[in-house]
N, C-alpha and C positions, 0 to 999 in steps of 0.2 A: 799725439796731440790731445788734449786734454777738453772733454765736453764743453761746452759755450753753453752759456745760461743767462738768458734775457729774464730779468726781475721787473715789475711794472706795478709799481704802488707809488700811490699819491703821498702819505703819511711817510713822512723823510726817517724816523724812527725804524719804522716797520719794515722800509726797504732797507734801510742799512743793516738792521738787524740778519734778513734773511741773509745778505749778501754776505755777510760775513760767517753765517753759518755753511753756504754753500763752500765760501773758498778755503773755507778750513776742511770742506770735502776733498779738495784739488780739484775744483770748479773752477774754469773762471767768467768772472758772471760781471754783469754789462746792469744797470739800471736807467730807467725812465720814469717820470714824474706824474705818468698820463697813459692814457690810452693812445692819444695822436701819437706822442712823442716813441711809445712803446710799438705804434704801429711801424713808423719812419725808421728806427733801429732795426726792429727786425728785419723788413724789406732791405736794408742793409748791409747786415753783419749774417744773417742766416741761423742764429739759433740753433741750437739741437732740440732744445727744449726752451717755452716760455712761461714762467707763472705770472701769475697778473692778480689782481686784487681785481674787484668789478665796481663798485662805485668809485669813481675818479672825474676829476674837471677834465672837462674840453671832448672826450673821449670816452664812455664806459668801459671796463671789461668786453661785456658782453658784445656792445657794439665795434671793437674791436677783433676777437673769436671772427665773428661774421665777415667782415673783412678778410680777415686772414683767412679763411676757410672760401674766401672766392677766389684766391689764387693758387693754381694749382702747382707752384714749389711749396705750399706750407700744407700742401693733404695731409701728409702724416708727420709732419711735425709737433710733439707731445702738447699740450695745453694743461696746467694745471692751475684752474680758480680757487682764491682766497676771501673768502666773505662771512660777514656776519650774521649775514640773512640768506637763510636757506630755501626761501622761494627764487631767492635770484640764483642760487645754484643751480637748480632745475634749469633755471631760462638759459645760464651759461653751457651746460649740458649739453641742451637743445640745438643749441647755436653753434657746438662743436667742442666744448671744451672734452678732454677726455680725461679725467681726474678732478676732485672738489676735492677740498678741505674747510671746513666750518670755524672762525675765528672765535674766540682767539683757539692759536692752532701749536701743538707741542714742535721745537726744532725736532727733535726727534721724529715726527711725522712728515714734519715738509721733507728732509731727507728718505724715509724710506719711499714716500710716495714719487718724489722724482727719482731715485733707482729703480721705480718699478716701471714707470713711464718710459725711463731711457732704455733699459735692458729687458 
């Protein structure tokens, strides 16, 4: 069965972009428009791994991590933030993420960094 990847960016470009670099991985990858929406999915489908952008409507990144890291089926569940501001990576960090990446961000890196997350 082939890893599950929850995607959670607002910027409908951005996320499609990723998604399509993942499933050309042999991903198959699930998106959200939000942090709420991103948080609902997850608690749903279970993820392997989840990247997420951190400024988003309704929902932050960050404030989403936090969430997620209150329930204890997503303890080790990978986390990896996509932002353009690197203070709020720290905060994302903070609050549980385990992997940043600084935008704009090479495909070539969002893939190595989730092989290293997952394996």
């Amino acid at each position: 069965m082939p890893y599950t990847i929850l995607v959670v960016e607002d910027t409908f470009d951005t996320r499609r972009l990723v998604k399509t670099m993942l499933t050309l991985e042999g991903y198959t990858v699930y998106e959200a428009a939000d942090g709420k929406e991103g948080l609902a999915q997850a608690q749903e489908m279970r993820p392997n791994i989840i990247v997420t952008d951190i400024r988003m409507p309704e929902m932050s990144g960050i404030e989403m991590v936090e969430l997620l890291r209150q329930d204890k089926s997503f303890e080790k569940t990978p986390i990896l933030v996509l932002s353009a501001f690197g203070d709020e990576i720290t905060k994302a960090i903070g609050a549980g993420a385990n992997g940043a990446l600084l935008k704009p961000v090479m495909p070539e890196n969002i893939i190595r960094a989730v092989k290293r997350l997952l394996f």
